[in-house]
Structure formats: C-alpha cells, structure tokens
C-alpha positions as CSV (number, residue, x, y, z in Angstrom):
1,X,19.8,-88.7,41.6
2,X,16.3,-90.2,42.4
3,X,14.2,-91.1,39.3
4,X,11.0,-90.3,41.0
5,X,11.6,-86.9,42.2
6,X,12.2,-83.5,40.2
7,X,14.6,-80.8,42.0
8,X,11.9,-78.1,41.5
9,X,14.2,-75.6,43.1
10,X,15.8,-74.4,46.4
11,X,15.2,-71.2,48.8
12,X,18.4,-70.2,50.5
13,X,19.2,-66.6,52.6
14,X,22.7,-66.6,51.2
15,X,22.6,-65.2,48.0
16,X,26.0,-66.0,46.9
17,X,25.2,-69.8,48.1
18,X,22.0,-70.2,46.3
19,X,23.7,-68.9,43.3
20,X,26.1,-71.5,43.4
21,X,23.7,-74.2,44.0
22,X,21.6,-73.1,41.3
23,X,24.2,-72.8,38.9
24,X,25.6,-76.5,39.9
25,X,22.1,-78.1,39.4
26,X,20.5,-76.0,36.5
27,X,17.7,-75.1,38.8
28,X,15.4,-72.0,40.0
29,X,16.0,-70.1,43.1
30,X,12.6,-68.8,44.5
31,X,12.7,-65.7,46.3
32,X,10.7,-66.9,49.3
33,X,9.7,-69.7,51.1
34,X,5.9,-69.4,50.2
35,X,7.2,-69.3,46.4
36,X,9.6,-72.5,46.6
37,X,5.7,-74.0,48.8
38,X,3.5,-73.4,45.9
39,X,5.2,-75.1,42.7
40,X,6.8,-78.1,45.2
41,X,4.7,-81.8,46.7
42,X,7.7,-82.3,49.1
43,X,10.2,-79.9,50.3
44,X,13.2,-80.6,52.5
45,X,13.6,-78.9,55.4
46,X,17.4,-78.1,56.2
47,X,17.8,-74.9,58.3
48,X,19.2,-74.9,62.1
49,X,16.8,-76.1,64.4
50,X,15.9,-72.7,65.9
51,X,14.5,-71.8,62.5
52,X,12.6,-75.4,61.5
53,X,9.3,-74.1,63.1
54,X,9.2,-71.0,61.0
55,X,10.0,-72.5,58.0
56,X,7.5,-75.5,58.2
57,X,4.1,-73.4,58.7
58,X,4.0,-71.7,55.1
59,X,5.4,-74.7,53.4
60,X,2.3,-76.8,55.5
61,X,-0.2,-73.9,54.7
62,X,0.6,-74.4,50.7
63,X,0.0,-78.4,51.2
64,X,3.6,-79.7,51.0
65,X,4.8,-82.6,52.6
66,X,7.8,-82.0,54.6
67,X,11.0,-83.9,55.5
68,X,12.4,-82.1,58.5
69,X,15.7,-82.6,59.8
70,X,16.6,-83.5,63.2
71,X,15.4,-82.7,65.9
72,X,11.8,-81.9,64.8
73,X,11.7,-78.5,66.3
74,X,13.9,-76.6,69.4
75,X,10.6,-76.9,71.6
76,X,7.7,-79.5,72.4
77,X,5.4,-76.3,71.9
78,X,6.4,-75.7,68.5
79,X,6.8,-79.9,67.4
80,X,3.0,-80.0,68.4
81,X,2.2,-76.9,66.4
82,X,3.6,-78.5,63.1
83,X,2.1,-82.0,63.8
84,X,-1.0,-80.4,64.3
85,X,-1.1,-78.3,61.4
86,X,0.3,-81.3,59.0
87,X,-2.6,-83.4,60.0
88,X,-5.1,-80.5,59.1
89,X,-3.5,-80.2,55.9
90,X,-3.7,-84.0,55.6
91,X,0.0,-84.2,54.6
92,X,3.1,-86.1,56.0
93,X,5.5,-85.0,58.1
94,X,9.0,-87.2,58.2
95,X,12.0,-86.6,61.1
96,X,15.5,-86.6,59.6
97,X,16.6,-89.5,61.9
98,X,19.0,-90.4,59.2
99,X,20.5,-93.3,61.5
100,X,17.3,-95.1,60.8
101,X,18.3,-95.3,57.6
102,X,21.8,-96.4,57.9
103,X,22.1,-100.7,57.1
104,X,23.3,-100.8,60.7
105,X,20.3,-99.7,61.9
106,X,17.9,-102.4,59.8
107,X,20.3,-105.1,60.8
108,X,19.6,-104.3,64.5
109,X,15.6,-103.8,63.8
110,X,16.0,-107.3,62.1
111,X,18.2,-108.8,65.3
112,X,17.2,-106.9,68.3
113,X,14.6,-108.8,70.0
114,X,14.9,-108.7,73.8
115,X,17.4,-105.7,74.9
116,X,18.9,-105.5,78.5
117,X,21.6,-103.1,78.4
118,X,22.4,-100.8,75.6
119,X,25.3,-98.1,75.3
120,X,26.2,-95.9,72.3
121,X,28.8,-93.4,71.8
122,X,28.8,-91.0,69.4
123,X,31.7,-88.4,69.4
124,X,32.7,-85.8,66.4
125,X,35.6,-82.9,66.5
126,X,33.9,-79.3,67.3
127,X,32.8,-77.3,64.4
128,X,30.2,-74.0,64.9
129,X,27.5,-75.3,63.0
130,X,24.9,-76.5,65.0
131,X,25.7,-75.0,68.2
132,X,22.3,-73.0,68.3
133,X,21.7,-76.3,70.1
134,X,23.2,-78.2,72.9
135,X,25.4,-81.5,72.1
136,X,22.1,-83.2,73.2
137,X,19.7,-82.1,70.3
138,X,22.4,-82.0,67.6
139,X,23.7,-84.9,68.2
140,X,22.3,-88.0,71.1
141,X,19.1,-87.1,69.4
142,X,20.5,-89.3,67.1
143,X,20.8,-92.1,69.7
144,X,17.7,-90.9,71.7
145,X,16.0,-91.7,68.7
146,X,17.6,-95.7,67.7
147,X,17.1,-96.5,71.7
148,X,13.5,-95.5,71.6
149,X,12.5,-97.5,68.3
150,X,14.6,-100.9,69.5
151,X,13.5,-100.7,73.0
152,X,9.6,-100.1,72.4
153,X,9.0,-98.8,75.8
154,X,8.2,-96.2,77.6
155,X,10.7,-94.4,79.8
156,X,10.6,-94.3,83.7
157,X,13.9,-93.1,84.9
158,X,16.4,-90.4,83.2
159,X,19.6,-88.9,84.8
160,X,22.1,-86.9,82.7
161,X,25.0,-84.7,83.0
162,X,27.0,-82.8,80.4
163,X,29.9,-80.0,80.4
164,X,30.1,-76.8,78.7
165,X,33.4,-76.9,77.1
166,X,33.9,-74.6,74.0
167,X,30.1,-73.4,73.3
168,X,27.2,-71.7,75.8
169,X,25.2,-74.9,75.7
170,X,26.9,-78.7,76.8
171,X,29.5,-79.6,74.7
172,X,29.7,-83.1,76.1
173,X,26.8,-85.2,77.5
174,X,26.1,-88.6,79.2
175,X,22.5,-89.9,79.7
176,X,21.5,-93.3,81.3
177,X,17.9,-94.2,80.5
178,X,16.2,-97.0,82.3
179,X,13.0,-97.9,80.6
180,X,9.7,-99.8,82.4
181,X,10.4,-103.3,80.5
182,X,13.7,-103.1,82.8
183,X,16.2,-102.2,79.9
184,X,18.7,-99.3,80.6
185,X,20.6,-97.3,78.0
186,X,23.7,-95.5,78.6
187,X,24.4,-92.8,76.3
188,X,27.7,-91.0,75.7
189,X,27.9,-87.9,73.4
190,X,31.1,-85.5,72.6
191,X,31.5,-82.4,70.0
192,X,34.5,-81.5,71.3
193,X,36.4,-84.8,70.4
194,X,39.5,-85.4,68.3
195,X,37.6,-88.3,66.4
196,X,34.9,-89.3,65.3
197,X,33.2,-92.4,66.5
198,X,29.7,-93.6,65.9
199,X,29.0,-96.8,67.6
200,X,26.0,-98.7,69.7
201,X,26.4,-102.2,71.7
202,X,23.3,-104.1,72.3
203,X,22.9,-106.7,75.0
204,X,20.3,-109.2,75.1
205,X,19.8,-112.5,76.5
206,X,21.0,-114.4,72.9
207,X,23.8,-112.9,73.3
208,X,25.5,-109.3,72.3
209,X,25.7,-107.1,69.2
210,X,28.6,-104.3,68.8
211,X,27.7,-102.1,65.7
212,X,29.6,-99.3,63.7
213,X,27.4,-96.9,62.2
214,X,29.7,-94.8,60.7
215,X,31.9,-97.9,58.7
216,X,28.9,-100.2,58.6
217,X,30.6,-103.1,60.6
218,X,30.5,-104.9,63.5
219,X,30.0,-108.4,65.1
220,X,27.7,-110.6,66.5
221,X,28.7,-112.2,70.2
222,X,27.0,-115.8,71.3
223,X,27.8,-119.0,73.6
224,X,27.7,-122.0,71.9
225,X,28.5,-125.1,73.1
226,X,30.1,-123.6,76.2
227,X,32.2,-121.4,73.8
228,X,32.1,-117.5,72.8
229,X,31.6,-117.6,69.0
230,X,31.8,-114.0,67.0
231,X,30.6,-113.5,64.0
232,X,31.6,-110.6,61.8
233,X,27.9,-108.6,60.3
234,X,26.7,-109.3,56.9
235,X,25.9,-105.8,56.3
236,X,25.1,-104.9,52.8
237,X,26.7,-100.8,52.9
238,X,24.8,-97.7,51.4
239,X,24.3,-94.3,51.7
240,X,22.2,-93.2,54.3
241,X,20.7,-89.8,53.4
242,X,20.1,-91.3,49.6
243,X,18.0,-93.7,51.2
244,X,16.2,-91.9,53.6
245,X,15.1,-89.4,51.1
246,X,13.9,-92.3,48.4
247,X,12.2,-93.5,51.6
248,X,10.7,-89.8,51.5
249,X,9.3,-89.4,48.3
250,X,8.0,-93.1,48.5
251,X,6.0,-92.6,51.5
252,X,4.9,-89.5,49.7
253,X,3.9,-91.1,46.2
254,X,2.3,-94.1,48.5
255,X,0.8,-91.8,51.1
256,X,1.8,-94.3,53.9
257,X,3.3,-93.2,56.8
258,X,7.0,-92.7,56.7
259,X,9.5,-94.4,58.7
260,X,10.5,-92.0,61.4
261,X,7.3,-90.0,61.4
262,X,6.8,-86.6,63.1
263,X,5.5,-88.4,66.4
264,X,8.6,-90.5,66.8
265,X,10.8,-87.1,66.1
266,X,8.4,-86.0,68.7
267,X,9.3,-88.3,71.3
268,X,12.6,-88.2,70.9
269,X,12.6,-84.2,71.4
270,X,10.6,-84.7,74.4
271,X,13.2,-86.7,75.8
272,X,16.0,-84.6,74.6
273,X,14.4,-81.7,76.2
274,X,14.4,-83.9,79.9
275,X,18.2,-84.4,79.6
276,X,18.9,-80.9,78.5
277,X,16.9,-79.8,82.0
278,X,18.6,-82.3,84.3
279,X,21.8,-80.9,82.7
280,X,21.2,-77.7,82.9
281,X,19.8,-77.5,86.4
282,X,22.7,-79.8,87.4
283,X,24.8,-76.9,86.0
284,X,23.2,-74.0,88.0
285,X,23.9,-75.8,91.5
C-alpha cells in the first residue's frame, strides 16, 4: 500500500505459505535469503527471535537496510554483532517497537514531561507462537521499550518475578524499575490471560495520564481550581505497523536515523535480558 516502496519479493521456509503469499501479491519467491538481499534496499525482518541474528548478517553483507522486529536479537552478543556489522555496511538498522508508532504513543511523547510513577499492563490469551521466548521478550519488551524513551534515564534498580504457567519460559511477568531521576515503573505482563489489555498510566506532577494502546483512548487527569477535571484524549487513530513501515522506508529514502533505532532495541534487550535473570534465578531457589 505504500507509494514509495515496491514488494520486490518475500523468502519464506514454508513452501505451501510462500506460495500463497506470492500468489496473493503477484510477487517472486526467492529461494534464499542472499537472493531476496541482492535485488532488495530494505528488507523486513519477520522470523522468531531465535532466528533474527541469522537472518540479518547476509541481508547486511548484500547492503540492505533492515527493519527487525522485536526484540532486536535473543542475546546482547548477537544485537552487538548486527549493530556492528550495519554500521560497516553504512546502512540502517530499525527495531520493530511498533508501539512507538501507535498515536497513543506520540500523544504521550508530546505530553509526558516530568514522569513519577508509571505502570503498564499488557495482557493477551496464550497462543504458541512466540514462545521461543519468555513473556518478557515477546511481549514487556514492548513496554520496556515506551518506559525507556519517556523516562530518558538510566536505570539503577530492577526487581522482577514471573511464573511459568503453560510454556518452559515465564508465562506471566511483573517488573518494577526505578530509574536514577527517581521515577519508578511498574510493569505487568500476561500470555496466559483471557483478554487482552494494552494499557500504560503516567503520573507526573501536572497531573496523570491513563492511555489505551490497543483502542487509542484514554484521559487526561488535572486539579484545577481545587477540582479534579478529566479530559477525554484527542487522539487522531491509525494503524500502527502502516506507519511504522512508511516511517521505514522514509528514514531509508532520507538516510536519517529511524525512530526506534538498533541502539534503542538494544537497550531495551539489555534490560529484558536483567528481568529474564532475576526471574529465572528467583525460579531456581
């Protein structure tokens, strides 16, 4: 749908998938990834996060810029690898934080000034995919990753527990991150929930903000004249991963620095990576 970009083609490992993919958007299927690399500028990176690494280095040897989903890689080891292999190649590397993207999130950018307290839930029924990971990396990475950018400072104190329910890795997580400017976020993240909820309340000496990501609502809560006066969020709606990929293939057209750049998805795996531990080793006692 985006007039500035042509679908060059896709590379997919299930042949009966490609085919259908191929067939629904008249175009090629290449038969490996260094192929689909050498005829493409950009290339979207959408395999599970175990595999990211692997699939990044040819496309980044062949010169591609690369849009890689969330997290940026499974290990801090392999994120480094990437970033430092993009910046030989001189080409850009985006994180598929799609949230950043979301008219929720640009609101709060726009609003946030001053945070004190922030908590965020973000809960969604079980399903297998994505459970290479734990609930941490496929899903508070999401929130990880809004907290960081509003907060703009760095971290000094994490504790975290989380509960294996129906997967090997923590199906249900809760992190509370207090950061050196004296903010502290409280972060609440389920797979194994009967709905879904996406949702982040930000507290701040003007008042507080209670956001929706998923509906693209919420309110605004202030005191004014010794009264509490809400007010419902002007939030003009659209769809996320559209606009994060036109946000793509500008940055790449412009050669600017994207949005949520690779050292931003970096950060926010490093951080991931310190609540999956403290889980983890809270889980071995």
């Amino acid at each position: 749908e985006l007039e500035t970009v042509e679908l060059a083609g896709i590379f997919e490992t299930n042949p009966e998938r490609a085919e259908e993919i191929s067939q629904k958007f008249g175009c090629p299927v290449f038969g490996s990834i260094e192929e689909l690399g050498a005829v493409c500028d950009a290339v979207s990176v959408v395999v599970p996060t175990d595999k990211h690494h692997a699939v990044a280095l040819p496309l980044l040897e062949r010169g591609c810029h690369l849009l890689i989903e969330k997290p940026i890689c499974q290990s801090l080891e392999e994120a480094a690898d990437i970033l430092e292999k993009a910046k030989a190649a001189n080409v850009l590397v985006q994180v598929g934080h799609i949230e950043h993207f979301n008219p929720v999130m640009s609101f709060l950018e726009q609003t946030v000034s001053t945070p004190k307290f922030i908590t965020a839930d973000r809960l969604a029924p079980f399903q297998p995919r994505g459970t290479e990971v734990g609930a941490t990396l496929d899903l508070m990475i999401h929130d990880i990753g809004i907290v960081l950018q509003l907060v703009k400072s760095p971290v000094k104190l994490v504790q975290s527990v989380g509960v294996s329910a129906l997967s090997p890795t923590e199906d249900i997580a809760n992190a509370r991150i207090e950061f050196e400017n004296g903010c502290v976020a409280n972060l609440n993240t389920s797979r194994v929930s009967s709905k879904k909820l996406r949702e982040i309340r930000v507290f701040q000496p003007s008042g507080y903000l209670s956001l929706d990501f998923m509906n693209q609502a919420g309110h605004v809560v202030k005191v004014e004249g010794g009264e509490m006066k809400t007010t419902e969020v002007p939030i003009e709606k659209g769809e996320p991963l559209k606009l994060e990929l036109a946000s793509f293939a500008q940055s790449v057209i412009e050669r600017e620095q994207p949005k949520v750049g690779g050292e931003l998805g970096r950060t926010a795996l490093e951080l991931a990576i310190t609540i999956t531990r403290q889980i983890r080793e809270r889980a071995a006692l």
